[in-house]
mmCIF entry with sequence, helices, sheets and N, C-alpha, C, O atoms, coordinates in Angstrom:
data_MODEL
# 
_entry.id   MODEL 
# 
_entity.id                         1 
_entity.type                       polymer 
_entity.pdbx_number_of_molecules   1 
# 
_entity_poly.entity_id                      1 
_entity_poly.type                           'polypeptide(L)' 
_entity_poly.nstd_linkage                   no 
_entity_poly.nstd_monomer                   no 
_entity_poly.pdbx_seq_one_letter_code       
;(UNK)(UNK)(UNK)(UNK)(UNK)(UNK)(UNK)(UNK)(UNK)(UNK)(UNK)(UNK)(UNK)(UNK)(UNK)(UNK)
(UNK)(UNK)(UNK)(UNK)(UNK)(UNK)(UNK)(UNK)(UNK)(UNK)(UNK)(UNK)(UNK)(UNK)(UNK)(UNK)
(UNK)(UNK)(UNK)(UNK)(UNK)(UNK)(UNK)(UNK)(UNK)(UNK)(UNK)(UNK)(UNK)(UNK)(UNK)(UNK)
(UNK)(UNK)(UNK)
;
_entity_poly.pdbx_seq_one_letter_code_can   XXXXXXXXXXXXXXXXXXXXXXXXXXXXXXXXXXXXXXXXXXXXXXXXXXX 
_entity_poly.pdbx_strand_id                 A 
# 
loop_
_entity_poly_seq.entity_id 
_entity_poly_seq.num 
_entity_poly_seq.mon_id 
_entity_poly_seq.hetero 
1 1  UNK n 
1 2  UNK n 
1 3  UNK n 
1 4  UNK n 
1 5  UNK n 
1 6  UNK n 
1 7  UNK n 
1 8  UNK n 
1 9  UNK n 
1 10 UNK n 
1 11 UNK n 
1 12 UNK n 
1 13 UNK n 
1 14 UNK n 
1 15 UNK n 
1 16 UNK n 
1 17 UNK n 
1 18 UNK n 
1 19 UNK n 
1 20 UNK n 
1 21 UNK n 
1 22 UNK n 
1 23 UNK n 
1 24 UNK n 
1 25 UNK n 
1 26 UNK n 
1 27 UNK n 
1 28 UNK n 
1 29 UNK n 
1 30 UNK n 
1 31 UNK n 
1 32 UNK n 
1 33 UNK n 
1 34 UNK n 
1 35 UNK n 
1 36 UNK n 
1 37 UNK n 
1 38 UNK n 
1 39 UNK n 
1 40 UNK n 
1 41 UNK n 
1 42 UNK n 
1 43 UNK n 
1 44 UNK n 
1 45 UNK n 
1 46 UNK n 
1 47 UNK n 
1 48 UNK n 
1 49 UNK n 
1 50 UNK n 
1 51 UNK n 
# 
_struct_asym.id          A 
_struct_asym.entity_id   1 
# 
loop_
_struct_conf.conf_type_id 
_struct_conf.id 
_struct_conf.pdbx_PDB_helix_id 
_struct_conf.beg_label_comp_id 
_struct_conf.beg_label_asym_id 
_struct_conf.beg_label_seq_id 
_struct_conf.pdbx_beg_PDB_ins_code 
_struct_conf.end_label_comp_id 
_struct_conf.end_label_asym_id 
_struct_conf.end_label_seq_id 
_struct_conf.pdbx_end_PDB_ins_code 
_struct_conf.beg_auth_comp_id 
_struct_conf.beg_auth_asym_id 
_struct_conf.beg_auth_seq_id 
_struct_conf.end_auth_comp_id 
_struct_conf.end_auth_asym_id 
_struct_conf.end_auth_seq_id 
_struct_conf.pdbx_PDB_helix_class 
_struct_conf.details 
_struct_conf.pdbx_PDB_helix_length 
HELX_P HELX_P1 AA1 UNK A 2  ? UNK A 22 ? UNK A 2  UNK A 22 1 ? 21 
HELX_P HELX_P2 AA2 UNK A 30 ? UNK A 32 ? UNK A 30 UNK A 32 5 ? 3  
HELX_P HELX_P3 AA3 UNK A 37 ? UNK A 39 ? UNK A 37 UNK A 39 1 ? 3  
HELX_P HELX_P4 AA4 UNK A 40 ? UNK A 44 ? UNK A 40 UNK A 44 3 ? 5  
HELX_P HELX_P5 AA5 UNK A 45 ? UNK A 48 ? UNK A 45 UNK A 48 1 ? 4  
# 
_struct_conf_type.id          HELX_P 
_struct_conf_type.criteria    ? 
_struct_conf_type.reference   ? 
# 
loop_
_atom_site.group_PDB 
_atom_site.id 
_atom_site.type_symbol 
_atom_site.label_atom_id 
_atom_site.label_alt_id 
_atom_site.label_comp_id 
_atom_site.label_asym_id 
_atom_site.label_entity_id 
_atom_site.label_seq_id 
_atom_site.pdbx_PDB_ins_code 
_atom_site.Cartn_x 
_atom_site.Cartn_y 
_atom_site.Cartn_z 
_atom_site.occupancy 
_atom_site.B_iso_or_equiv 
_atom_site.pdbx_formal_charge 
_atom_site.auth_seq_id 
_atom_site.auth_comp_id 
_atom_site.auth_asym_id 
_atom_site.auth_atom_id 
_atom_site.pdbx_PDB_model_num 
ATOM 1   N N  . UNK A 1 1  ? -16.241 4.799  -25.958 1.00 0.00 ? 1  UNK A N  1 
ATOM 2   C CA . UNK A 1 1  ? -15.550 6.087  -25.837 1.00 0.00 ? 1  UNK A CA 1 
ATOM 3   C C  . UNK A 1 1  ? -16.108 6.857  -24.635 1.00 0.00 ? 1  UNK A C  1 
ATOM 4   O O  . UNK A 1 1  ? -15.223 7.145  -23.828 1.00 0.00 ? 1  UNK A O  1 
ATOM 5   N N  . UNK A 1 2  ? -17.144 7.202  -24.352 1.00 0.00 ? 2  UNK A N  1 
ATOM 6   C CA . UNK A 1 2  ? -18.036 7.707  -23.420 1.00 0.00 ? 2  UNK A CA 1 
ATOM 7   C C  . UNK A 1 2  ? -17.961 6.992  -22.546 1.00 0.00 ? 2  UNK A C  1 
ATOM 8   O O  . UNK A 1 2  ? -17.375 7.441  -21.561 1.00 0.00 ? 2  UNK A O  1 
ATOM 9   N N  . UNK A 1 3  ? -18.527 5.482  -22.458 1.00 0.00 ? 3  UNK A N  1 
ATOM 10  C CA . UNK A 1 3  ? -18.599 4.979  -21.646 1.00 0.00 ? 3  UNK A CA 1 
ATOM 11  C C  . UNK A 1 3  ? -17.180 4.356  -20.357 1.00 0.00 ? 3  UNK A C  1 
ATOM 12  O O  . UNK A 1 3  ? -17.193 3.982  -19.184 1.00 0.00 ? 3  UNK A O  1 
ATOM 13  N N  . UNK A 1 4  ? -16.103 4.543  -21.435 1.00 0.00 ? 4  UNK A N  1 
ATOM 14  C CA . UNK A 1 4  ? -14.811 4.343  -20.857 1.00 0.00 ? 4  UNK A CA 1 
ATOM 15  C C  . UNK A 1 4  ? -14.633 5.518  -20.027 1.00 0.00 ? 4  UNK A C  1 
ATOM 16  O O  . UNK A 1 4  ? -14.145 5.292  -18.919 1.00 0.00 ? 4  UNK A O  1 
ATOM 17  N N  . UNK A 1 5  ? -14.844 6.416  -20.236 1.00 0.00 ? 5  UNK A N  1 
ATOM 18  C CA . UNK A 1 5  ? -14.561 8.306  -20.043 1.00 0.00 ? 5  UNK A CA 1 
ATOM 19  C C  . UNK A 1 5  ? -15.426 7.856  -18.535 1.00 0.00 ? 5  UNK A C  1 
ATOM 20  O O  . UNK A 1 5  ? -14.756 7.506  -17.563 1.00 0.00 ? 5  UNK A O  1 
ATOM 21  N N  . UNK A 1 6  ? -16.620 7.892  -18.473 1.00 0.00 ? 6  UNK A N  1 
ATOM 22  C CA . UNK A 1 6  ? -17.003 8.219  -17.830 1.00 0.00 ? 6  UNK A CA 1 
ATOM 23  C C  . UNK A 1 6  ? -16.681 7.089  -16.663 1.00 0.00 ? 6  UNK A C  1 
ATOM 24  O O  . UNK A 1 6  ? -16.569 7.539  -15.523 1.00 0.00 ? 6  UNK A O  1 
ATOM 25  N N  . UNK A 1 7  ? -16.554 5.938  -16.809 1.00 0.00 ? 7  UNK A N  1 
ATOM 26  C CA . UNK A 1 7  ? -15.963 4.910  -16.117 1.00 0.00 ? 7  UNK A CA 1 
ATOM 27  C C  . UNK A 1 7  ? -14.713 5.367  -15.365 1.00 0.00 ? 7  UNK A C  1 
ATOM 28  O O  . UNK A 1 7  ? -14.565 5.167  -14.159 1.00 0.00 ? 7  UNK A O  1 
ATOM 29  N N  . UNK A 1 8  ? -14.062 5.823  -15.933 1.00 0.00 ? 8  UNK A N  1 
ATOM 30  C CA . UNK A 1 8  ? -12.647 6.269  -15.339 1.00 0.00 ? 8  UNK A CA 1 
ATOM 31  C C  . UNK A 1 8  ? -12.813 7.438  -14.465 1.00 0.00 ? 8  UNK A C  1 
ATOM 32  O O  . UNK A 1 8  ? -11.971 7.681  -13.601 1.00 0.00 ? 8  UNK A O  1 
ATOM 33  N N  . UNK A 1 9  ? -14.068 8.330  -14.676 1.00 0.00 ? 9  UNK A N  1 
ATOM 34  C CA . UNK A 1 9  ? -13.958 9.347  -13.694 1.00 0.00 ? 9  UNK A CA 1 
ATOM 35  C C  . UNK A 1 9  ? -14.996 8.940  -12.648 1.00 0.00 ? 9  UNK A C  1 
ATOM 36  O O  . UNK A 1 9  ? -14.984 9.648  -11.642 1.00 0.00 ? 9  UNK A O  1 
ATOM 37  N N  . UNK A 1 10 ? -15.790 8.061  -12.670 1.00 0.00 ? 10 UNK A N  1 
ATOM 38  C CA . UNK A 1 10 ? -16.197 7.571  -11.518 1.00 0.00 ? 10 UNK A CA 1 
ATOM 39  C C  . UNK A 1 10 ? -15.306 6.475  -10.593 1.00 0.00 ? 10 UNK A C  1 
ATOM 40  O O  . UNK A 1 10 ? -15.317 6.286  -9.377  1.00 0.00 ? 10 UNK A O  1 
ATOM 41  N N  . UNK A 1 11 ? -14.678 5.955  -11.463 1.00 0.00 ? 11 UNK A N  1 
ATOM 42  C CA . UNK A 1 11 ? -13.756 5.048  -10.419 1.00 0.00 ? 11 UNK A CA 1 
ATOM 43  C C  . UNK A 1 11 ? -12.822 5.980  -9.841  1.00 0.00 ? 11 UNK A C  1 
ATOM 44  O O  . UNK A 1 11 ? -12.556 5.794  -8.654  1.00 0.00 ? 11 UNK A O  1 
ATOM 45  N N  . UNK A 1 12 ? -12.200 7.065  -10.507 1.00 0.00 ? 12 UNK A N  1 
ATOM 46  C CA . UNK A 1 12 ? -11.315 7.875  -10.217 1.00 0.00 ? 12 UNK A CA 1 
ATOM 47  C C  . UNK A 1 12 ? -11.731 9.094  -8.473  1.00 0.00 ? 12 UNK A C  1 
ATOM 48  O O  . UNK A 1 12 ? -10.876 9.333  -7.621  1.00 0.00 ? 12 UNK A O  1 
ATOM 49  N N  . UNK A 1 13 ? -12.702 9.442  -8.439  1.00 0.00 ? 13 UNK A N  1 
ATOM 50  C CA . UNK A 1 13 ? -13.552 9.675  -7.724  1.00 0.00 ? 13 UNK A CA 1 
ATOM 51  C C  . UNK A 1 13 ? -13.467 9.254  -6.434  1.00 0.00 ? 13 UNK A C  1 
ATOM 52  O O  . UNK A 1 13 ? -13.084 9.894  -5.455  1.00 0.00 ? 13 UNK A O  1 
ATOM 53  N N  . UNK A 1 14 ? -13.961 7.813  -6.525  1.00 0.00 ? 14 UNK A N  1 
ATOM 54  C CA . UNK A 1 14 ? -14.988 6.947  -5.619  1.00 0.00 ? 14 UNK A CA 1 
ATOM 55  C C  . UNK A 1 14 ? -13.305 6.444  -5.377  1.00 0.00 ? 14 UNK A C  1 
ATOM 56  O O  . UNK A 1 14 ? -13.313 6.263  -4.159  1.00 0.00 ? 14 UNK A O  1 
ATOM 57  N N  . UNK A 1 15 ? -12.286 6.212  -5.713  1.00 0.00 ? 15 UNK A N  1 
ATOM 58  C CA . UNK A 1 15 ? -10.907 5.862  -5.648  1.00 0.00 ? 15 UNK A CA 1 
ATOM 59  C C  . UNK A 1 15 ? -10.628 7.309  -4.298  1.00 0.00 ? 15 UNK A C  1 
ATOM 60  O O  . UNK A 1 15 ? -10.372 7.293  -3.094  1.00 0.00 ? 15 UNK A O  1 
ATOM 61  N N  . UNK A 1 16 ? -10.821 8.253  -5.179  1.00 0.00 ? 16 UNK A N  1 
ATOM 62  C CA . UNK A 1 16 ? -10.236 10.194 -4.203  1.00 0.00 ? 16 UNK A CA 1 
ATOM 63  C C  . UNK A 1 16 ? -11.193 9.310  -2.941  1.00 0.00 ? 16 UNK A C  1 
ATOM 64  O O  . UNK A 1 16 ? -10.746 8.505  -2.125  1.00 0.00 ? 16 UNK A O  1 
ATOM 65  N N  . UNK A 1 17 ? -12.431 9.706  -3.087  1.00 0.00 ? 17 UNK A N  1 
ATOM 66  C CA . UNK A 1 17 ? -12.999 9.236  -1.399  1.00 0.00 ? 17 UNK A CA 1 
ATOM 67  C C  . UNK A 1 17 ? -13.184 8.517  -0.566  1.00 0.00 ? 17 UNK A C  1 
ATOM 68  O O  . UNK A 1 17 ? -13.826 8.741  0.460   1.00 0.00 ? 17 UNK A O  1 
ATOM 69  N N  . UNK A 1 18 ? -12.379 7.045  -1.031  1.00 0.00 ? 18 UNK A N  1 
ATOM 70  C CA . UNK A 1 18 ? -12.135 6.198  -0.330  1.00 0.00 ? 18 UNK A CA 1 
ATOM 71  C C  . UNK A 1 18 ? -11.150 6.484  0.084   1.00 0.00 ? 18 UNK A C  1 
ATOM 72  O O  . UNK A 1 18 ? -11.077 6.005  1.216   1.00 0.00 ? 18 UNK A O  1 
ATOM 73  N N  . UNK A 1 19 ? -10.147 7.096  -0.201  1.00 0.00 ? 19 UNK A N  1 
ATOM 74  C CA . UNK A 1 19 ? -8.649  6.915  0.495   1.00 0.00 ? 19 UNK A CA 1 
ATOM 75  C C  . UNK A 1 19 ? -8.912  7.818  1.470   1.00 0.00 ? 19 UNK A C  1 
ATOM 76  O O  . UNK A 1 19 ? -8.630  7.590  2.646   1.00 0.00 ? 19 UNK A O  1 
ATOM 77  N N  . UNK A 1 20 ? -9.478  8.923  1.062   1.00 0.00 ? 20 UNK A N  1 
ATOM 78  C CA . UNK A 1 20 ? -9.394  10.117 2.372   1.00 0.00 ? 20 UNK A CA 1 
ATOM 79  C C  . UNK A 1 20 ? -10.252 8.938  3.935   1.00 0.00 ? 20 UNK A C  1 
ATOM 80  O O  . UNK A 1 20 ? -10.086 9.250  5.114   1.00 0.00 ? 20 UNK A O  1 
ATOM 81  N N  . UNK A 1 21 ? -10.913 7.942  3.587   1.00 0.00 ? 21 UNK A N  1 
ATOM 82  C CA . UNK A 1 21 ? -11.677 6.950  4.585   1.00 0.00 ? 21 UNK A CA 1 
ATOM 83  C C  . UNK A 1 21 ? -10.540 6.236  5.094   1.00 0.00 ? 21 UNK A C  1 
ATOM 84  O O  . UNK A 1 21 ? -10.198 6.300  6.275   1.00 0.00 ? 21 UNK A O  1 
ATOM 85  N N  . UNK A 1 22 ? -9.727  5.298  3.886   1.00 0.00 ? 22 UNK A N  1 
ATOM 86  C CA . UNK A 1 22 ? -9.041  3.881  4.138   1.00 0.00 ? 22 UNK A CA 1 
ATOM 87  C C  . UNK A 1 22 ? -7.491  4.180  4.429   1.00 0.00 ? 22 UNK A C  1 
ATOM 88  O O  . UNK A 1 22 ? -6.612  3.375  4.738   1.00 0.00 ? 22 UNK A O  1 
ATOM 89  N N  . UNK A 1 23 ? -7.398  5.745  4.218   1.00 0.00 ? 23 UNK A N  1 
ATOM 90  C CA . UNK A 1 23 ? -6.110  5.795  3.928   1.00 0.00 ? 23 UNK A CA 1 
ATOM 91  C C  . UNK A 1 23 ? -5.224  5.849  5.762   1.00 0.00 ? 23 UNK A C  1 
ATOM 92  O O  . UNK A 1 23 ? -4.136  5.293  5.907   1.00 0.00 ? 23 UNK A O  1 
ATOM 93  N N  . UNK A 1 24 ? -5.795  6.453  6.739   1.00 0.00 ? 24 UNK A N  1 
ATOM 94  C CA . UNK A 1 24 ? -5.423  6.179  7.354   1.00 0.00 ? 24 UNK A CA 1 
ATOM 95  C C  . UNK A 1 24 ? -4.670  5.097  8.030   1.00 0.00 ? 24 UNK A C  1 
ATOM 96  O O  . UNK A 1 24 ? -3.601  5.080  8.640   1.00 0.00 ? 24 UNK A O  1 
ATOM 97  N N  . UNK A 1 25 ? -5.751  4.003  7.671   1.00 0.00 ? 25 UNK A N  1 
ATOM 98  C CA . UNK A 1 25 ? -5.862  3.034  8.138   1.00 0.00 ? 25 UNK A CA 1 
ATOM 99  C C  . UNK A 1 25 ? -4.914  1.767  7.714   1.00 0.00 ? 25 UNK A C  1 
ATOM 100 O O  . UNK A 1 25 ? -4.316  0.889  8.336   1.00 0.00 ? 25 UNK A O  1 
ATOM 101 N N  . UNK A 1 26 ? -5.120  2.202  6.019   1.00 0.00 ? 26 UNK A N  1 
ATOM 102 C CA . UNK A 1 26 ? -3.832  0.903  5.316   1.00 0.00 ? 26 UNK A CA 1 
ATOM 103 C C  . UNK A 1 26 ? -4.568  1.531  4.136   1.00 0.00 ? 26 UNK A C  1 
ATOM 104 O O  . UNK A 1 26 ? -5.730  1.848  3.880   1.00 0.00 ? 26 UNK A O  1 
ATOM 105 N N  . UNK A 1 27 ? -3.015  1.585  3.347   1.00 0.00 ? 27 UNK A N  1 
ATOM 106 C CA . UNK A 1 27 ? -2.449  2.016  2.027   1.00 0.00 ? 27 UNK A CA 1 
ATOM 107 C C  . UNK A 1 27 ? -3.354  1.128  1.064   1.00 0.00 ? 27 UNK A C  1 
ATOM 108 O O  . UNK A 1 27 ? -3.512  -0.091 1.139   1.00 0.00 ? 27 UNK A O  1 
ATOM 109 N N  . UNK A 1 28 ? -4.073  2.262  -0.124  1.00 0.00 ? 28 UNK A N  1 
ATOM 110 C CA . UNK A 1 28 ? -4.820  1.592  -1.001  1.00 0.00 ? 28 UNK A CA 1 
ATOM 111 C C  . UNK A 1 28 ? -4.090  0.605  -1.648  1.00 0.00 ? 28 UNK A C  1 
ATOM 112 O O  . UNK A 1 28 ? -3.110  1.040  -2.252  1.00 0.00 ? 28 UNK A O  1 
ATOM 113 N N  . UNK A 1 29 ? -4.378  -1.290 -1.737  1.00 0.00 ? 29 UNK A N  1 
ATOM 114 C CA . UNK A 1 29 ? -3.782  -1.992 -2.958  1.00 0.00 ? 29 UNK A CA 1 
ATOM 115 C C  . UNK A 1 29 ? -3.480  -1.505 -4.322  1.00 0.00 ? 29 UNK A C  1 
ATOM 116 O O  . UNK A 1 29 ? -4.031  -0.551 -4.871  1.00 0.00 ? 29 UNK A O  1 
ATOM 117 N N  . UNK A 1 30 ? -2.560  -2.250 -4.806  1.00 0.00 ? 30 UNK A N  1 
ATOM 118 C CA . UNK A 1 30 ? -2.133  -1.853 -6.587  1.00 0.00 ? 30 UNK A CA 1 
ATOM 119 C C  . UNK A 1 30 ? -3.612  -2.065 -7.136  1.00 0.00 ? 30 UNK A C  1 
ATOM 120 O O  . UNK A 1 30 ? -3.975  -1.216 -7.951  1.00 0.00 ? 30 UNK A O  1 
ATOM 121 N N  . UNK A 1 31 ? -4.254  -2.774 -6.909  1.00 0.00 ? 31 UNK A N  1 
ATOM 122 C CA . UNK A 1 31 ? -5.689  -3.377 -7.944  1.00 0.00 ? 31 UNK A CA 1 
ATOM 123 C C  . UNK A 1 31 ? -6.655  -2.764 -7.483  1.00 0.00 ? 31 UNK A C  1 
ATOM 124 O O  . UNK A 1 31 ? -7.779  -3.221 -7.688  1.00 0.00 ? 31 UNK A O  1 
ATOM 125 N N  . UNK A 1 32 ? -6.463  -1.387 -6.624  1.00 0.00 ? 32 UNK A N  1 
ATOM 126 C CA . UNK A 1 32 ? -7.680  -0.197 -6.436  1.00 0.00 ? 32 UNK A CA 1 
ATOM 127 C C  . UNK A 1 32 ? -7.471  0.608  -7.324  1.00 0.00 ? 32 UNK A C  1 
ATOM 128 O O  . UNK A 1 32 ? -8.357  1.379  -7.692  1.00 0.00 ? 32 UNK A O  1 
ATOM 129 N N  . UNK A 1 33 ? -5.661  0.594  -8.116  1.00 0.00 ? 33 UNK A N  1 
ATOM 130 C CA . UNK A 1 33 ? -5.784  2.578  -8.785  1.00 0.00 ? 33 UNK A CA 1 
ATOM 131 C C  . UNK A 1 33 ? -6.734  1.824  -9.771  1.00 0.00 ? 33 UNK A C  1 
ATOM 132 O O  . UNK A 1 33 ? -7.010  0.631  -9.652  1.00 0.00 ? 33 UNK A O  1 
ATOM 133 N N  . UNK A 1 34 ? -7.208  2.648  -10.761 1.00 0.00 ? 34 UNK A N  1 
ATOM 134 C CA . UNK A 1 34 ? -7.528  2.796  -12.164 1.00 0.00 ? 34 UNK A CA 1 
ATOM 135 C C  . UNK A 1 34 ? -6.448  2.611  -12.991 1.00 0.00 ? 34 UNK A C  1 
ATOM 136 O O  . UNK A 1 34 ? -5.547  3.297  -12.509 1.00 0.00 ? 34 UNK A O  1 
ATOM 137 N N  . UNK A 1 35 ? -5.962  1.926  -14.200 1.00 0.00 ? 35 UNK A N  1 
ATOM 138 C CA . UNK A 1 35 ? -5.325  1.825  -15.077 1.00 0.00 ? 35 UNK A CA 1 
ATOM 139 C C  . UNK A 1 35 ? -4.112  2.446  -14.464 1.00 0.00 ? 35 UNK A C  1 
ATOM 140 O O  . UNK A 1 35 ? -3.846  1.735  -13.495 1.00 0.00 ? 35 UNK A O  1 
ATOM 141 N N  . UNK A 1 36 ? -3.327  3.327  -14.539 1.00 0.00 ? 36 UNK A N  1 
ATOM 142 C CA . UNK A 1 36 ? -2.385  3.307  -13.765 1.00 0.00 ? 36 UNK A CA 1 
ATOM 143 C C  . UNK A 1 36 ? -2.639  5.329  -13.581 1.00 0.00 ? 36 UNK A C  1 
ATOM 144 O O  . UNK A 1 36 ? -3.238  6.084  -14.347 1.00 0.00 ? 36 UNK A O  1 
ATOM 145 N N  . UNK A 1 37 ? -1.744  5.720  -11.978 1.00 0.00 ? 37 UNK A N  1 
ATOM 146 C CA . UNK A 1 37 ? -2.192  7.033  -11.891 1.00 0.00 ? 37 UNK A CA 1 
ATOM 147 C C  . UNK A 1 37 ? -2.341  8.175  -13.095 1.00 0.00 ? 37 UNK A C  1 
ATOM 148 O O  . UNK A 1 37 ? -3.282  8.866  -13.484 1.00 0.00 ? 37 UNK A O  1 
ATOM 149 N N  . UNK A 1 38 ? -0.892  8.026  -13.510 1.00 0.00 ? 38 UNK A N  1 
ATOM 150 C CA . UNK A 1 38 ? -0.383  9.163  -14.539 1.00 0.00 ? 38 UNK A CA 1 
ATOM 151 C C  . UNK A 1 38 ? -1.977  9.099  -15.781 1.00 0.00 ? 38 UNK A C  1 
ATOM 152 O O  . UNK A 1 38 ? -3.028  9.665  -16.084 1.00 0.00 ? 38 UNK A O  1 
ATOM 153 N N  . UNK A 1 39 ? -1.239  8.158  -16.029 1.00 0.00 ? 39 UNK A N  1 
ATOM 154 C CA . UNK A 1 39 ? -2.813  7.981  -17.371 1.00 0.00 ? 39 UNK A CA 1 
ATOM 155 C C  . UNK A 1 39 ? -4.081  8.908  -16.785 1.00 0.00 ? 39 UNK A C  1 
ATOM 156 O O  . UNK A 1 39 ? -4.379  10.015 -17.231 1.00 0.00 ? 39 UNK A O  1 
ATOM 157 N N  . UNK A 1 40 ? -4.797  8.182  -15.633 1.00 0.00 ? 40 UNK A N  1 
ATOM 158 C CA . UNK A 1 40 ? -6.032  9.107  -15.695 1.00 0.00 ? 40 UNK A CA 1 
ATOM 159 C C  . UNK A 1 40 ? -5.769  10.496 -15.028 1.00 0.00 ? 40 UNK A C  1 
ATOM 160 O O  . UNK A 1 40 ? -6.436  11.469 -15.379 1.00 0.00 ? 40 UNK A O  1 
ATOM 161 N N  . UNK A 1 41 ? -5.053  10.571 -14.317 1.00 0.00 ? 41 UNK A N  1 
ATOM 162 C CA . UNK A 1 41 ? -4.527  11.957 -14.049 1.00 0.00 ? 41 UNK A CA 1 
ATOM 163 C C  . UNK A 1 41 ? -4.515  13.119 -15.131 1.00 0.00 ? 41 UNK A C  1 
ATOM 164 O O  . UNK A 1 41 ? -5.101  14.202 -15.130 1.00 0.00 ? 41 UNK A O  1 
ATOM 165 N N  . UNK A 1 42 ? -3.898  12.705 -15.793 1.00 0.00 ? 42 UNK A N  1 
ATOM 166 C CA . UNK A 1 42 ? -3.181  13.608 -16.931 1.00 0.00 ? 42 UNK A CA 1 
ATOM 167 C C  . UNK A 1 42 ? -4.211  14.092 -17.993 1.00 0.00 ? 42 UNK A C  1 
ATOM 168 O O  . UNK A 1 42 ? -3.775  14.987 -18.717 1.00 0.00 ? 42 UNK A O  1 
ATOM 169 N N  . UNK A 1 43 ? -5.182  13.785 -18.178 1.00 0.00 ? 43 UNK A N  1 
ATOM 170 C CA . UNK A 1 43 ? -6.601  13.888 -18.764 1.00 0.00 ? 43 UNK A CA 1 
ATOM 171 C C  . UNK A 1 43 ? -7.476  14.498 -17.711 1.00 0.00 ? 43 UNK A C  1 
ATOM 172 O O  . UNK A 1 43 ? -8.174  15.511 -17.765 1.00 0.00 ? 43 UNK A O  1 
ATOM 173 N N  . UNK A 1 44 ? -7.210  13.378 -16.439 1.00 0.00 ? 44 UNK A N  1 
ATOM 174 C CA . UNK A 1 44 ? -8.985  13.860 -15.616 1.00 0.00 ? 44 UNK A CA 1 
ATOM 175 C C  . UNK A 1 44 ? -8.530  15.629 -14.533 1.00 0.00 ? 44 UNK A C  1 
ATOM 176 O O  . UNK A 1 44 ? -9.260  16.416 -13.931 1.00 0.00 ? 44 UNK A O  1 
ATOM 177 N N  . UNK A 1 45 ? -7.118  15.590 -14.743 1.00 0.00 ? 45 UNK A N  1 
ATOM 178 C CA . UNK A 1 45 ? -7.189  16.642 -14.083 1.00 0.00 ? 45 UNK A CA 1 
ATOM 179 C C  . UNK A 1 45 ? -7.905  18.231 -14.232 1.00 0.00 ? 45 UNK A C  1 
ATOM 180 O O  . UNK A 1 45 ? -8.191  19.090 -13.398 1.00 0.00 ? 45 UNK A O  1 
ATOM 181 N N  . UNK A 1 46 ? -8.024  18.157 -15.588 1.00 0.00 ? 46 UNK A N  1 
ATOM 182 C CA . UNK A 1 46 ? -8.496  19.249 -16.514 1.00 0.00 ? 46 UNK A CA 1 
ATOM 183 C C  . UNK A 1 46 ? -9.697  19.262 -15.883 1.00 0.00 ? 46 UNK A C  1 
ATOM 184 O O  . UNK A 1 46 ? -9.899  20.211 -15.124 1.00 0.00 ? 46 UNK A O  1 
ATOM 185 N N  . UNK A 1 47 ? -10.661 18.328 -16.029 1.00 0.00 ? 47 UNK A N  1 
ATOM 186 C CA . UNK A 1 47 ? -12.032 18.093 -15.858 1.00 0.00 ? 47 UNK A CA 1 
ATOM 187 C C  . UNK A 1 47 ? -12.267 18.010 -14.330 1.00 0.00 ? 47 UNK A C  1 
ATOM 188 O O  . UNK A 1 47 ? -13.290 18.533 -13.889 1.00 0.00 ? 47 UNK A O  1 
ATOM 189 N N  . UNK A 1 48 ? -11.369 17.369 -13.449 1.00 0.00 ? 48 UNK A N  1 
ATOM 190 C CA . UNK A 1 48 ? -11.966 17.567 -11.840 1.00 0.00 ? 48 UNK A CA 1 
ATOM 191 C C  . UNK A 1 48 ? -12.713 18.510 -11.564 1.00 0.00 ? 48 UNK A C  1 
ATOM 192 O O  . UNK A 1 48 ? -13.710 18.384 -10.853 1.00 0.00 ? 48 UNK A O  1 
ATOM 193 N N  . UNK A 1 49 ? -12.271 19.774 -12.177 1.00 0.00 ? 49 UNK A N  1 
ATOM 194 C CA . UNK A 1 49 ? -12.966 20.980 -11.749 1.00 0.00 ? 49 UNK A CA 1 
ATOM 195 C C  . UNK A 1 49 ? -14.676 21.134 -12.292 1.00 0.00 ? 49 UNK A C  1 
ATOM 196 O O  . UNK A 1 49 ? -15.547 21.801 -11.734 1.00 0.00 ? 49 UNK A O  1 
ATOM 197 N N  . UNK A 1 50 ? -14.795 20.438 -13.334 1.00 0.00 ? 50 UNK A N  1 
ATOM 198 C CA . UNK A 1 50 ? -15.947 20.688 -13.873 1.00 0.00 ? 50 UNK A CA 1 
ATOM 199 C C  . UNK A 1 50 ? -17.192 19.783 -13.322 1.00 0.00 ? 50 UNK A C  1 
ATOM 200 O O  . UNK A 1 50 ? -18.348 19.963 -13.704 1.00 0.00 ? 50 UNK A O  1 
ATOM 201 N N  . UNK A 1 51 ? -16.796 18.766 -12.356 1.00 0.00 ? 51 UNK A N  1 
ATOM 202 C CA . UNK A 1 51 ? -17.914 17.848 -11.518 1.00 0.00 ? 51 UNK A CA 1 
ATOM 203 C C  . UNK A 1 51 ? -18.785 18.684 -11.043 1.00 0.00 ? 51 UNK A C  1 
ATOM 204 O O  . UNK A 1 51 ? -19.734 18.274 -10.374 1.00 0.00 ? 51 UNK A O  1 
# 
């Protein structure tokens, strides 16, 4: 439970600051998002603020 949670907001993350790097360059692959956007979105948005 935790450990999923917290998994998802570090990949979710480290996902945000790579693109602002890779994104220029070439479009993140399907097998970079996390589970799919909406899903962790829709939960982690609440919490972004609280990092």
């Amino acid at each position: 439970m935790g450990t999923t949670r917290t998994f998802t907001i570090q990949g979710y993350a480290a996902r945000n600051r790579a693109l602002t790097l890779t994104e220029r360059h070439d479009p993140a692959p399907a097998s970079f998002l996390p589970m799919n956007e909406t899903g962790a979105e829709s939960w982690d948005r609440p919490r972004a603020h609280r990092d």
